[in-house]
C-alpha positions in Angstrom: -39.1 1.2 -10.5 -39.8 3.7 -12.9 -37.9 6.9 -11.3 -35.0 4.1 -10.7 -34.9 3.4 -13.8 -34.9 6.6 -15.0 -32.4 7.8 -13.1 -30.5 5.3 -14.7 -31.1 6.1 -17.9 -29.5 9.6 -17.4 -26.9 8.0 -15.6 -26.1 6.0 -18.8 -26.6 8.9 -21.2 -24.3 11.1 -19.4 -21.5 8.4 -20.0 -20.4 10.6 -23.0 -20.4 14.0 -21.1 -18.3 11.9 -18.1 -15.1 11.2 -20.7 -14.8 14.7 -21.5 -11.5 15.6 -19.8 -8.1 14.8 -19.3 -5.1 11.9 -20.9 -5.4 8.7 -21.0 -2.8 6.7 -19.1 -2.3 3.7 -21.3 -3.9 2.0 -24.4 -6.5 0.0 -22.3 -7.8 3.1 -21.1 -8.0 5.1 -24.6 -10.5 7.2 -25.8 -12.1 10.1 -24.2 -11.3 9.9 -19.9 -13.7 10.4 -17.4 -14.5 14.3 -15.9 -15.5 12.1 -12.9 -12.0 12.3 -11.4 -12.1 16.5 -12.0 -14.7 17.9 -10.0 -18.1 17.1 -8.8 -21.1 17.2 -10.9 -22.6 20.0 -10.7 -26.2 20.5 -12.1 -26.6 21.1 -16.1 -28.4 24.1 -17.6 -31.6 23.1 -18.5 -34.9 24.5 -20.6 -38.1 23.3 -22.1 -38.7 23.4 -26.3 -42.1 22.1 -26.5 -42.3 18.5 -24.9 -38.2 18.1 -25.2 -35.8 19.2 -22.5 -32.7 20.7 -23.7 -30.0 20.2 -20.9 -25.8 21.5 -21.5 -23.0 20.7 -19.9 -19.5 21.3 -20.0 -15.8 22.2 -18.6 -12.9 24.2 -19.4 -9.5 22.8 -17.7 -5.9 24.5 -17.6 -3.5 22.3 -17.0 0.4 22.1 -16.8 2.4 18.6 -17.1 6.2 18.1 -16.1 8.6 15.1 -15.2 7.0 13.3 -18.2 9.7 11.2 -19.6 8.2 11.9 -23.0 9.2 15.5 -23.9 6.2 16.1 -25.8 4.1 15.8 -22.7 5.6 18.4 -21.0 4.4 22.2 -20.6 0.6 23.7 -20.7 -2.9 23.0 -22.1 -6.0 23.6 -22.3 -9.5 21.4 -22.5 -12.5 22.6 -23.6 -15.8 19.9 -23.3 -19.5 20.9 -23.6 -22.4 18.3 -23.8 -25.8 19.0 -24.8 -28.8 16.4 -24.0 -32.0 16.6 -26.0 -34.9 14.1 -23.6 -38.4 13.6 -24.0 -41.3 10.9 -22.5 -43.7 9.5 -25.8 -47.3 9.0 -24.8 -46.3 4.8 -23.8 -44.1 6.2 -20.9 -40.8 5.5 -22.6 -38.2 7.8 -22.6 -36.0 9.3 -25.2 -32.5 10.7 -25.1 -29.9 11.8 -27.4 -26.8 13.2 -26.4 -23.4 14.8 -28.1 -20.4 15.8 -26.4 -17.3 17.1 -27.9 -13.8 17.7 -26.1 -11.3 20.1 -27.5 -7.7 19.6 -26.6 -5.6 22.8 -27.7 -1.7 21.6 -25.8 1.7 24.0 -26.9 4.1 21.0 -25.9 3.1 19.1 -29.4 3.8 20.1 -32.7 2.3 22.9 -34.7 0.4 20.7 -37.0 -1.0 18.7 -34.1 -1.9 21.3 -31.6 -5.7 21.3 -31.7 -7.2 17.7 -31.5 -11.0 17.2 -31.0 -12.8 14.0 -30.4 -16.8 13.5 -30.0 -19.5 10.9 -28.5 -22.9 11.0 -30.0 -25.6 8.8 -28.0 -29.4 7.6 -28.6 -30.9 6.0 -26.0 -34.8 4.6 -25.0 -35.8 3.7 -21.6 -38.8 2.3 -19.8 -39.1 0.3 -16.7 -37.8 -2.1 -18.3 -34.4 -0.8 -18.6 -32.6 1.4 -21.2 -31.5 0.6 -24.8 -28.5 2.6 -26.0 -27.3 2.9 -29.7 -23.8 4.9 -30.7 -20.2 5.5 -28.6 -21.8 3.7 -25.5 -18.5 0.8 -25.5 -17.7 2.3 -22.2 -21.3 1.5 -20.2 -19.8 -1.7 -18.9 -16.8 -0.6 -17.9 -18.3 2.7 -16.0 -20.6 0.7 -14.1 -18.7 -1.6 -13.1 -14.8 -0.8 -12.2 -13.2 0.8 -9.3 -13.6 4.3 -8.5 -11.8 7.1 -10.0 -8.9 8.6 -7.8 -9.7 12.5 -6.9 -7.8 15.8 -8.8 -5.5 14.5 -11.7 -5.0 10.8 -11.0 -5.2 8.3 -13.5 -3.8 4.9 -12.2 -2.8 3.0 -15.6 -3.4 -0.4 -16.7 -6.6 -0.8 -14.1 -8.5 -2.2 -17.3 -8.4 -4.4 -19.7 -5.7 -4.0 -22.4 -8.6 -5.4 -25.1 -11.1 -3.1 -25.8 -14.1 -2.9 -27.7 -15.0 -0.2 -30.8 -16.5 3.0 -30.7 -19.5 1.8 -32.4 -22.0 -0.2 -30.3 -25.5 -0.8 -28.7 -25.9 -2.0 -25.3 -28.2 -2.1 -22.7 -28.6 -1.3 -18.5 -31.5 -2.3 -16.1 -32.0 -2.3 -12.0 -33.5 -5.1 -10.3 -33.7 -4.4 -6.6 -29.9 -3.6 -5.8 -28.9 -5.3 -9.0 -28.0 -3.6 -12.4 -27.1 -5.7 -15.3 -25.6 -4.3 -18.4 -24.3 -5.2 -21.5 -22.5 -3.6 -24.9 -21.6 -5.3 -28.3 -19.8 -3.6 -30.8 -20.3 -3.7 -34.7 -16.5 -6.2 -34.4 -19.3 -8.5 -32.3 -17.1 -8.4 -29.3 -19.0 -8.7 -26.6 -18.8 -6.8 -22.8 -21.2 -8.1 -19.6 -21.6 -6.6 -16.3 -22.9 -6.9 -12.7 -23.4 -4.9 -10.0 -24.2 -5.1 -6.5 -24.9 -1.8 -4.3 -26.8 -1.4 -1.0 -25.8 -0.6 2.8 -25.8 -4.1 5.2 -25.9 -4.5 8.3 -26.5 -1.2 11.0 -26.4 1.0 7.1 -23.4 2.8 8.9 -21.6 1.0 5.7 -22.0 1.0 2.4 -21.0 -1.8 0.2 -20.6 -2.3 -3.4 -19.6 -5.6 -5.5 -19.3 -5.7 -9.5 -18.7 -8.7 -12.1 -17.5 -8.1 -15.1 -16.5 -10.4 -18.3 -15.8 -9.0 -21.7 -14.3 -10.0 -25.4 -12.3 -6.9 -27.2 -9.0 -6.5 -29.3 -5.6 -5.7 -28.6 -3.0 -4.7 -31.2 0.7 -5.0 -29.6 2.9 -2.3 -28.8 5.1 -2.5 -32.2 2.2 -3.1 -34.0 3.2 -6.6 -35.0 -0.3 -8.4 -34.0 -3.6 -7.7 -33.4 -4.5 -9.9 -30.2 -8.5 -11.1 -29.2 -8.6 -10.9 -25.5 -10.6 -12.7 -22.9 -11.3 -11.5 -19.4 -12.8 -10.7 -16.6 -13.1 -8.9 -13.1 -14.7 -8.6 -9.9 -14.5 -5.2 -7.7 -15.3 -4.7 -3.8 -15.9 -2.0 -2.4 -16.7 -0.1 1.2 -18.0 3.2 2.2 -17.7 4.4 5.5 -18.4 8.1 6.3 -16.4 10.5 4.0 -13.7 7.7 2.9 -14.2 5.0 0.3 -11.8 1.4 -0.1 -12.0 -1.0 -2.7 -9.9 -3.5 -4.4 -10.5 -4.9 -7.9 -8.8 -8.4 -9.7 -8.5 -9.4 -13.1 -7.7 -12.3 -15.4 -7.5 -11.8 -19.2 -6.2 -13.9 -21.8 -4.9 -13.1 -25.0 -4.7 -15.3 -28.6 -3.3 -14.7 -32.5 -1.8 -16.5 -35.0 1.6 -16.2 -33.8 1.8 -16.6 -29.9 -0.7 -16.8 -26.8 -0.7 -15.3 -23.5 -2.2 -14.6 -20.0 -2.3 -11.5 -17.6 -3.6 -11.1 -14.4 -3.1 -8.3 -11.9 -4.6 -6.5 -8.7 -5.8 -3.0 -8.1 -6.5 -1.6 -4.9 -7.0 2.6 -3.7 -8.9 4.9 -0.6 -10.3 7.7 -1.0 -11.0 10.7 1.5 -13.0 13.4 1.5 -12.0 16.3 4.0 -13.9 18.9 3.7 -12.9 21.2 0.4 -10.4 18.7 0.5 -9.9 15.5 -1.6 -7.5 12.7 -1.5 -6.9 9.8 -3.0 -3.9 7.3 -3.1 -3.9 4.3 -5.6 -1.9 1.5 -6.6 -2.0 -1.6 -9.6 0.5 -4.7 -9.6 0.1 -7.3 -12.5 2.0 -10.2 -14.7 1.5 -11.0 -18.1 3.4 -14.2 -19.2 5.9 -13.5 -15.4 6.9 -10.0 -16.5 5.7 -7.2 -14.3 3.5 -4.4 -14.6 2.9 -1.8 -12.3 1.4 1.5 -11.9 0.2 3.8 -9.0 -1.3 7.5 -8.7 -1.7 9.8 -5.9 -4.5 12.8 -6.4 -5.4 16.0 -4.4 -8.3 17.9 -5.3 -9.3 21.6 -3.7 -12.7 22.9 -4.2 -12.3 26.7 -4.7 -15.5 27.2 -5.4 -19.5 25.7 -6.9 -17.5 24.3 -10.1 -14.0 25.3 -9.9 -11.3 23.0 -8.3 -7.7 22.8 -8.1 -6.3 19.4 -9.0 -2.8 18.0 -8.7 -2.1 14.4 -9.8 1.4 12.2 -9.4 0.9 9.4 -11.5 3.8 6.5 -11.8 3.7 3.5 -15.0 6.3 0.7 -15.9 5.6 -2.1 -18.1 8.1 -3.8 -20.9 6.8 -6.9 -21.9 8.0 -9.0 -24.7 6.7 -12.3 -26.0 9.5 -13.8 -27.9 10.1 -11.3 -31.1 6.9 -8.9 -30.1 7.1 -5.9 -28.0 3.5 -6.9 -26.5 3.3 -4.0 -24.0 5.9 -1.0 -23.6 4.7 2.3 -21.5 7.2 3.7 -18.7 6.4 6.9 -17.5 6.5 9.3 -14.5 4.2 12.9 -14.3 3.0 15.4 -12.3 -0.2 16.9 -13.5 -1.5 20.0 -12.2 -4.7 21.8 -13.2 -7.5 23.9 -12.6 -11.0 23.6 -13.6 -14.0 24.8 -14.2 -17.3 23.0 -14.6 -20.9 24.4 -15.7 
């Protein structure tokens, strides 16, 4: 129980150092995206400073966007994300963590007075076998444990969230029971997110299966800007592994309310994954309805590993959605971009 635990107590640490690169594709996927869908892990650099391990991370990505229908988003960057991890174990058994990661975005296509951005995570968490306590940017533990997976390369598949979201502030907590983890985040708006999730091979263990439950509270301001919407939803996500190549499929139901006018949304997300050799392939797609009008989305990724840390990543990734409820432009994001990069990971 302990080394479980443990493990998933770096697991939830290293939340901040996993949204270091990349866009996001719409606003229920802002903030900092995840490096999961760049390039494997690979192992951090690591030393000793008395009884605290220092451990650093990080990534430097080139990338080139085109057939954006926004102009801006169209020509070169370049991201730049380091995480540094300080750990330690008191004399009860409980461990320590804090963790800061930082992303630099330096991209020619936008103006000169916005061509450097940089965003940061900062993260204190405790842990025993009891499970781990987190303090800081952690609004995202729910969500990472419990969605679908991320497609491989550049692919981002929009909308496969909800469109309320939670602040940057929060505390939350994670713990494993068996093949259970449970976790949970409030932020300092006292929305509330929950999670469940089910992981373990059945049956000859030729097949691995994975089933998560999630319900949350957040806030959603409209696309004009018009209302500031409290959202209520949730989702479930199934998912198979069989050799080298991964399915799942993940449903949703959120509601929206505000002094003005009320809503409801609900939509279906579904992708494989395939892992040939250096190669890896992924091929998503997201339908959904809020109030009858459509929204839609779907993302195709191909990622090349060149070498231990550096890949070459191409992502096609499609969004439409105009939705109006009566006099507000509730949701409005129609895109289409190719997104190639290469990266390096340390």
């Amino acid at each position: 129980m302990g080394t479980t635990t443990s493990r998933l107590t770096g697991l939830v640490a290293a939340f901040a150092l996993m949204d270091l690169a990349g866009a996001g594709p719409a606003v229920a996927q802002s903030g900092l995206p995840n490096l999961d869908r760049v390039s494997p892990i690979e192992e951090a650099i690591a030393m000793e400073v008395g009884d605290v391990t220092l451990t650093l991370a990080g990534a430097i990505e080139a990338r080139y966007t085109t057939g954006s229908d926004d102009d801006e988003d169209n020509g070169p960057g370049l991201i730049g994300s380091l995480e540094t991890i300080a750990m330690t174990q008191l004399p009860n058994r409980w461990r320590v963590e804090l963790s800061y990661s930082g992303q630099l975005v330096s991209d020619e296509s936008l103006s000169s007075v916005e061509d450097e951005s940089y965003t940061d995570d900062a993260v204190l968490s405790v842990g025993g076998v009891w499970g781990t306590v987190l303090l800081g940017n952690v609004s995202d533990t729910v969500r990472d444990q419990t969605r679908r997976r991320r497609g491989f390369g550049s692919a981002v598949l929009a909308f496969d969230d909800f469109h309320g979201e939670l602040s940057d502030r929060s505390a939350g907590y994670a713990g494993r029971v068996g093949p259970f983890v449970a976790s949970g985040v409030v932020d300092d708006d006292s929305n509330i997110d929950l999670g469940l999730t089910f992981q373990r091979p059945i049956g000859n263990g030729s097949k691995d299966y994975r089933f998560t439950f999630r319900a949350g509270q957040g806030a959603y301001e409209a696309a004009d800007e018009t209302l500031l919407f409290t959202s209520q939803g949730y989702s479930v996500v199934g998912e198979v592994v069989y050799g080298s190549t991964l399915l799942d499929v993940g449903f949703g139901q959120e509601s929206y309310s505000s002094s003005a006018v009320d809503a409801t949304r609900w939509y279906i997300s579904s992708g494989i994954r395939r892992k040939i050799t250096v190669w890896g392939l992924s091929l998503e797609g997201h339908y959904g309805q809020i109030e009858g009008q459509e929204e839609v989305s779907a993302a195709l990724g191909i990622q090349y590993d060149l070498a231990r840390g550096l890949s070459a990543n191409f992502g096609l990734n499609y969004e439409d959605a105009q939705v109006a409820l009566g006099d507000v432009e509730f949701l409005d994001s129609s895109d289409t971009k190719a997104v190639f990069s290469l990266t390096y990971r340390f």
